[in-house]
N, CA and C atoms as an extended XYZ file, in Angstrom:
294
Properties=species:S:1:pos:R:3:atomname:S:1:resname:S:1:resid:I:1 pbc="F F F"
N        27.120      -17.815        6.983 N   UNK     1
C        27.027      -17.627        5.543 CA  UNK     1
C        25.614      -17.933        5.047 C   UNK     1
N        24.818      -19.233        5.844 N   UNK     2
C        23.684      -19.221        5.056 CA  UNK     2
C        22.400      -18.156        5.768 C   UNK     2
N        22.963      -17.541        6.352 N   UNK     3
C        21.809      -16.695        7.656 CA  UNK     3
C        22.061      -15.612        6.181 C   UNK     3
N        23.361      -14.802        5.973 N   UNK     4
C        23.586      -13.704        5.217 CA  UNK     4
C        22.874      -14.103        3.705 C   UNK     4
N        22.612      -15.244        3.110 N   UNK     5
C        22.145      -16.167        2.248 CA  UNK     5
C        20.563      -15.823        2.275 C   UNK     5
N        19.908      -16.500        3.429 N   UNK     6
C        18.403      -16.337        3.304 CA  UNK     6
C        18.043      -14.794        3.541 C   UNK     6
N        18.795      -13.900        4.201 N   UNK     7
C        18.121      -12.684        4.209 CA  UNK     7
C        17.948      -12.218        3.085 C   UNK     7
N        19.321      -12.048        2.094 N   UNK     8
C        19.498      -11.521        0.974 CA  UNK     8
C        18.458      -12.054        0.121 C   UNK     8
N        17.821      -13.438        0.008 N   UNK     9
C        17.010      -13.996       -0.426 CA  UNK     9
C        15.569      -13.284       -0.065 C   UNK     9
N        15.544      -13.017        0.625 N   UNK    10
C        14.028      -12.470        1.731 CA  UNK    10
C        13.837      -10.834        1.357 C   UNK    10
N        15.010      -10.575        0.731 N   UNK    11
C        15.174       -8.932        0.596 CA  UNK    11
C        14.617       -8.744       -0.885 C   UNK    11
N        15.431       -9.691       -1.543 N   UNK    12
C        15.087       -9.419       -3.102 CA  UNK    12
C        13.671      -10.344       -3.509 C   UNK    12
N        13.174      -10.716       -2.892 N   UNK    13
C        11.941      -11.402       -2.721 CA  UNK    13
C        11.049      -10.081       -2.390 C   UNK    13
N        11.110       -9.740       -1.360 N   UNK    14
C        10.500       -7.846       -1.050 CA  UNK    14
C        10.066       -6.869       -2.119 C   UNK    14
N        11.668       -7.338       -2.226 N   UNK    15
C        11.491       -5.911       -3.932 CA  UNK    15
C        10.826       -6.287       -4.602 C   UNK    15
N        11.019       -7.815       -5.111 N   UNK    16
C        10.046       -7.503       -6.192 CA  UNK    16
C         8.549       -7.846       -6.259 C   UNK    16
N         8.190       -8.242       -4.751 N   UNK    17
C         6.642       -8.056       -4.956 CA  UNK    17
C         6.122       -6.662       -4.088 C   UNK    17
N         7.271       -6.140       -4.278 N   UNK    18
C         6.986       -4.204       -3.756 CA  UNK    18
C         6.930       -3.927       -4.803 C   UNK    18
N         7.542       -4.192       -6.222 N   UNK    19
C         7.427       -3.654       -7.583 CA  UNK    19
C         6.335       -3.945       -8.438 C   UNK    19
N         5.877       -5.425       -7.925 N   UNK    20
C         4.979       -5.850       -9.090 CA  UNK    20
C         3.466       -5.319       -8.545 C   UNK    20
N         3.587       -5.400       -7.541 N   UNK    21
C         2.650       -4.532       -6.678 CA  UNK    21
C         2.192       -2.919       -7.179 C   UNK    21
N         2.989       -2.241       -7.358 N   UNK    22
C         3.209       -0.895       -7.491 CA  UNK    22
C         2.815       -0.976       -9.257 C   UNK    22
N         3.872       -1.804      -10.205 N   UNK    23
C         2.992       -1.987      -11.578 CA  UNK    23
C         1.734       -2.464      -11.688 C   UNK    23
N         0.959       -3.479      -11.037 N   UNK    24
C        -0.078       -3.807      -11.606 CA  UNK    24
C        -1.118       -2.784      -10.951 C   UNK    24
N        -0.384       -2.309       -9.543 N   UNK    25
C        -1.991       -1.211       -8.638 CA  UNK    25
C        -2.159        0.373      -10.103 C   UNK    25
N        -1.479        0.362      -10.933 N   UNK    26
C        -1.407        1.700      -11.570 CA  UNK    26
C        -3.016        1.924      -12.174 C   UNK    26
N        -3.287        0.966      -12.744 N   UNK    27
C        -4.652        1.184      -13.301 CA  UNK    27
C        -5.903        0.768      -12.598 C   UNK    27
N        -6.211        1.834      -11.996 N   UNK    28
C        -7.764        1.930      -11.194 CA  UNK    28
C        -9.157        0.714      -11.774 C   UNK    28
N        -9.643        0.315      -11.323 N   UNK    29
C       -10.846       -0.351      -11.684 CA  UNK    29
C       -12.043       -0.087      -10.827 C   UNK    29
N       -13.154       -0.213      -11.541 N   UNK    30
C       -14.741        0.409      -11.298 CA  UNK    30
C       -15.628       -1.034      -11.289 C   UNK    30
N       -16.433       -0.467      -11.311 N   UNK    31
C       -17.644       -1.237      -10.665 CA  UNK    31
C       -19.099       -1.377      -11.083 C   UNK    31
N       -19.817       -1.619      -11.837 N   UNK    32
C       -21.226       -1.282      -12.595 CA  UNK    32
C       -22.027       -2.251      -12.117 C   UNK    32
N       -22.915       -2.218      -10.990 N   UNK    33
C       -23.904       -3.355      -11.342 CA  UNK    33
C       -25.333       -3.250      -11.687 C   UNK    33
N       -26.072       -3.907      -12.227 N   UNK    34
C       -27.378       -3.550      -12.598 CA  UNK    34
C       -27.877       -4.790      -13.472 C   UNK    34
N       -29.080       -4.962      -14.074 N   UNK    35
C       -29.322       -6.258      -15.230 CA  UNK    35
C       -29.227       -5.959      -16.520 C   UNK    35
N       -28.941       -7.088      -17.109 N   UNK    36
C       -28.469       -7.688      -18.460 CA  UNK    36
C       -29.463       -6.965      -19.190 C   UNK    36
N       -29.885       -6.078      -19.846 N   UNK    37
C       -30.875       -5.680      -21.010 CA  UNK    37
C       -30.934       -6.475      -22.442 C   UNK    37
N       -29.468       -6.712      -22.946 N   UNK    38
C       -29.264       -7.031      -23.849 CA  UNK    38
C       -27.810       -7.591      -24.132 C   UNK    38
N       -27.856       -8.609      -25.367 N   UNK    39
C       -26.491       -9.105      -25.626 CA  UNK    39
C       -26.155       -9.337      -27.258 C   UNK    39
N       -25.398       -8.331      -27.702 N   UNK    40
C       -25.303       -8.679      -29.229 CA  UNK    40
C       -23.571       -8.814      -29.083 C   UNK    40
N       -23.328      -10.327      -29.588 N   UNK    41
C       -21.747      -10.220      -30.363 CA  UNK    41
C       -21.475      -10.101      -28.896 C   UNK    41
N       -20.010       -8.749      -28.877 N   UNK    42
C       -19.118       -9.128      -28.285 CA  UNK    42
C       -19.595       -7.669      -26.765 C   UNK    42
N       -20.879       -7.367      -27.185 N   UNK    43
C       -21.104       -6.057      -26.776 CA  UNK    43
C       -22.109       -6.347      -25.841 C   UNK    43
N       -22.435       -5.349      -24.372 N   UNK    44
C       -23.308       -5.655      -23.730 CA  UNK    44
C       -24.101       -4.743      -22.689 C   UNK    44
N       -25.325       -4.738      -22.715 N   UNK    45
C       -25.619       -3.641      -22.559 CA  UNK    45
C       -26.613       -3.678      -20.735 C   UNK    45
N       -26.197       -2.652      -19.885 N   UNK    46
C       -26.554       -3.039      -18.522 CA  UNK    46
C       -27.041       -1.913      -18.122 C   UNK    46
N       -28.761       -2.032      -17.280 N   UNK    47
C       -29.125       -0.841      -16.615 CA  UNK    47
C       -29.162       -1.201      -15.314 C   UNK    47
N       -28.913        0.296      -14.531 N   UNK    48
C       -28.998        0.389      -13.059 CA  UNK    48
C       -30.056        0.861      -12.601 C   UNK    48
N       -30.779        1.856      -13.474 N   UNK    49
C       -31.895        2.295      -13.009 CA  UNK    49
C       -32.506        3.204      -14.944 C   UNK    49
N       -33.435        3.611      -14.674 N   UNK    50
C       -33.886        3.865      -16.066 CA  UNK    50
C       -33.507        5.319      -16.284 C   UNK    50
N       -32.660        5.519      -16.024 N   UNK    51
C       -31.747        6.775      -16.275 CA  UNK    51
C       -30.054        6.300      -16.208 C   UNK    51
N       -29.871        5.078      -16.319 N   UNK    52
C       -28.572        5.090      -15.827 CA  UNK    52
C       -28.514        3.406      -16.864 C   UNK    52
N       -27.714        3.752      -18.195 N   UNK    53
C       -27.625        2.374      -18.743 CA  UNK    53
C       -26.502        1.968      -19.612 C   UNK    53
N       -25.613        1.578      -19.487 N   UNK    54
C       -24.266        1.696      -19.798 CA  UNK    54
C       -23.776        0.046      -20.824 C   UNK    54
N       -23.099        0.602      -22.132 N   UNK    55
C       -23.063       -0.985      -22.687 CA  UNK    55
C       -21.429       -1.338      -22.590 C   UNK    55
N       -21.236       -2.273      -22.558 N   UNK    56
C       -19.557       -2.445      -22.201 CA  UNK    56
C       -19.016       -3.585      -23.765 C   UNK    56
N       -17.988       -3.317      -23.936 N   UNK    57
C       -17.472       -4.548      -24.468 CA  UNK    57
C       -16.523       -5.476      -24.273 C   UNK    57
N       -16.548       -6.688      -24.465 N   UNK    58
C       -15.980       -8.294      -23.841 CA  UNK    58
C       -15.054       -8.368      -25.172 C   UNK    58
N       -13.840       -8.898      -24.368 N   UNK    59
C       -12.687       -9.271      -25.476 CA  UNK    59
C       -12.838      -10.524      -24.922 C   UNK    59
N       -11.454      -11.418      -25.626 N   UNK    60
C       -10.916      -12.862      -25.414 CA  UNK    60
C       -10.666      -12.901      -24.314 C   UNK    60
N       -10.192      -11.992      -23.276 N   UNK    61
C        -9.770      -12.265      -21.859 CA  UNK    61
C       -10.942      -11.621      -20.605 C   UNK    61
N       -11.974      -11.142      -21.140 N   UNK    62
C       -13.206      -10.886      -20.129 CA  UNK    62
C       -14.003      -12.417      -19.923 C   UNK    62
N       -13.625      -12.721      -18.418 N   UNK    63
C       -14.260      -13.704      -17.309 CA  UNK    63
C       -16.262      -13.467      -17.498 C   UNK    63
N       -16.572      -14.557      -17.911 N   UNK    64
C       -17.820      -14.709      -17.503 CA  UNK    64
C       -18.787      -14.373      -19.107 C   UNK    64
N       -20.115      -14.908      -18.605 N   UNK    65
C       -20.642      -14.221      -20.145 CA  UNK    65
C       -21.933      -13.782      -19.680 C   UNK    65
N       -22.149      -12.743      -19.794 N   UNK    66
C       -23.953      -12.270      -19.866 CA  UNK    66
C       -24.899      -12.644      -20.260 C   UNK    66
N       -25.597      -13.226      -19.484 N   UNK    67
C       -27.126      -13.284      -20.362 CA  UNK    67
C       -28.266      -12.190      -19.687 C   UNK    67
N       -29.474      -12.207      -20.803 N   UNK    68
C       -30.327      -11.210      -20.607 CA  UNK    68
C       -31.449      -11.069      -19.040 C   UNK    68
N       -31.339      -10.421      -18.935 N   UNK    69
C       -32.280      -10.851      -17.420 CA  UNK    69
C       -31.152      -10.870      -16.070 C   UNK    69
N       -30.168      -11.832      -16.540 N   UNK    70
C       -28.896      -11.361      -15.001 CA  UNK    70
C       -28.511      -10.314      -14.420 C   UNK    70
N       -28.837      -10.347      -13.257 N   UNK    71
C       -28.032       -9.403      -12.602 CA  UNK    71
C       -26.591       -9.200      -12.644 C   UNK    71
N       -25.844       -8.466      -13.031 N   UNK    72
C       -24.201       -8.987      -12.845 CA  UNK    72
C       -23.822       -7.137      -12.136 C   UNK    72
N       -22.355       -7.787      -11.792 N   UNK    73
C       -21.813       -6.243      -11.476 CA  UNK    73
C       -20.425       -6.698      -12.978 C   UNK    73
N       -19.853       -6.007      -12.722 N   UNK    74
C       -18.891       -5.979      -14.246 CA  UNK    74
C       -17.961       -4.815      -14.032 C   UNK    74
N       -16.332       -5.322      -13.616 N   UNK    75
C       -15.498       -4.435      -13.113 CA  UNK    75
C       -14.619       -4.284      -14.389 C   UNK    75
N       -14.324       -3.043      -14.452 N   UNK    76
C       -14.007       -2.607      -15.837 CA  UNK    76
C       -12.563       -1.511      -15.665 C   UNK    76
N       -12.128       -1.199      -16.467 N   UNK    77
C       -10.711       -0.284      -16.202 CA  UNK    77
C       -11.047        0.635      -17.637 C   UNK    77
N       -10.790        2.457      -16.875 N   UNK    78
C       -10.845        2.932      -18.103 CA  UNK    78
C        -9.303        3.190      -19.005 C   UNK    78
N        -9.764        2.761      -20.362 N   UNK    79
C        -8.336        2.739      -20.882 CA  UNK    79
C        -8.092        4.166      -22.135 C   UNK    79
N        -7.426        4.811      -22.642 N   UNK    80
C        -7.384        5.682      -23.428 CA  UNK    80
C        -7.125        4.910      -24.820 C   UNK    80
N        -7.775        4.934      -25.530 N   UNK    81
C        -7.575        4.417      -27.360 CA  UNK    81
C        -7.244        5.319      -28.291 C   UNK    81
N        -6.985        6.720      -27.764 N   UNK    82
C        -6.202        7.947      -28.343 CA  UNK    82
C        -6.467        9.045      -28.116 C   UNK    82
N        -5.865       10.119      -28.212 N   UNK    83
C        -5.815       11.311      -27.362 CA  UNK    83
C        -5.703       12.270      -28.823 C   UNK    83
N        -6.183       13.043      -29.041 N   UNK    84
C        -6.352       14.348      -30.193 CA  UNK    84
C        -5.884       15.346      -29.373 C   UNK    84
N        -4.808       16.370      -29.353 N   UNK    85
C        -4.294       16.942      -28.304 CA  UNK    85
C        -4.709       18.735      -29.296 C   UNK    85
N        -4.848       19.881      -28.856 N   UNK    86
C        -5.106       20.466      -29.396 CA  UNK    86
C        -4.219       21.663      -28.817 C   UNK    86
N        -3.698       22.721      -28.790 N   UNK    87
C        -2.843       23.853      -28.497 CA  UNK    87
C        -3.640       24.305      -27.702 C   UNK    87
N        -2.936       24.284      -26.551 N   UNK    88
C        -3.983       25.496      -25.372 CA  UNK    88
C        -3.858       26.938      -25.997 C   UNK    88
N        -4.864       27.582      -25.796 N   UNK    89
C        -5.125       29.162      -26.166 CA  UNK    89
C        -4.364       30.111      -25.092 C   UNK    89
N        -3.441       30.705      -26.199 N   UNK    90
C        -2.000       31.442      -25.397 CA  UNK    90
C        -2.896       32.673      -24.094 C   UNK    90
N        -2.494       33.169      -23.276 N   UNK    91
C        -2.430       34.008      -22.109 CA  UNK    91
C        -2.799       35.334      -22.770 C   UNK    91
N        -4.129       36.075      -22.085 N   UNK    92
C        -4.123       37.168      -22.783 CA  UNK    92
C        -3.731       38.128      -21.890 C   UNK    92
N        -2.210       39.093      -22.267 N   UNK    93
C        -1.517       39.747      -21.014 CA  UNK    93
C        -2.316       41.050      -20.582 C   UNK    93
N        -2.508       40.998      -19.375 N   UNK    94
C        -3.063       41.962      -18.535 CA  UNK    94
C        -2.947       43.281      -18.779 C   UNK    94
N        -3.609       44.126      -18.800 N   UNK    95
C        -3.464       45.094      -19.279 CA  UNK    95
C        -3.420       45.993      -18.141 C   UNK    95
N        -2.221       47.171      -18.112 N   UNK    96
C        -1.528       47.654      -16.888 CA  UNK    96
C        -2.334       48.281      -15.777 C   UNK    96
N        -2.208       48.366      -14.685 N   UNK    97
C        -3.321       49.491      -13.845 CA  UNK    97
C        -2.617       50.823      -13.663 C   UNK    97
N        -3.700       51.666      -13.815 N   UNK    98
C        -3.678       53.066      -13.637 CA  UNK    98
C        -3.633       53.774      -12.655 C   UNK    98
């Protein structure tokens, strides 16, 4: 009884770090590194090369703080803040062959 006990235990233990696994892998994360240019407020601004300079912004739960001159890398997730969806342009039907 306790053998049938710990498996069942060992099983549903499985699942659910097969599930929480599977929810948290959904959203991809990236990678930026380069130095600190600048820091205003909550906003921050990082080049990789002088064609390549990207500013990010820090909420209450972004780890770490920038200063100017650091090197940092800064892993980021892209998120959607709204979508404007517009009617795809209907099919223009083929016109018959001769």
């Amino acid at each position: 009884m306790k053998r049938y006990l710990l498996w069942g235990s060992l099983a549903a233990l499985a699942v659910v770090l097969l599930f929480a696994g599977v929810v948290t892998g959904a959203e991809k994360t990236y990678q930026f590194t380069g130095t600190v240019k600048a820091v205003e407020g909550a906003t921050f601004t990082v080049e990789k090369s002088a064609k390549e300079v990207w500013t990010f912004s820090a909420d209450k739960d972004t780890k770490g703080t920038p200063k100017v001159g650091d090197k940092v890398t800064v892993y980021y997730k892209m998120v959607a803040t709204e979508i404007e969806a517009k009617p795809a342009a209907a099919a223009k039907p083929k016109a018959p062959k001769k």
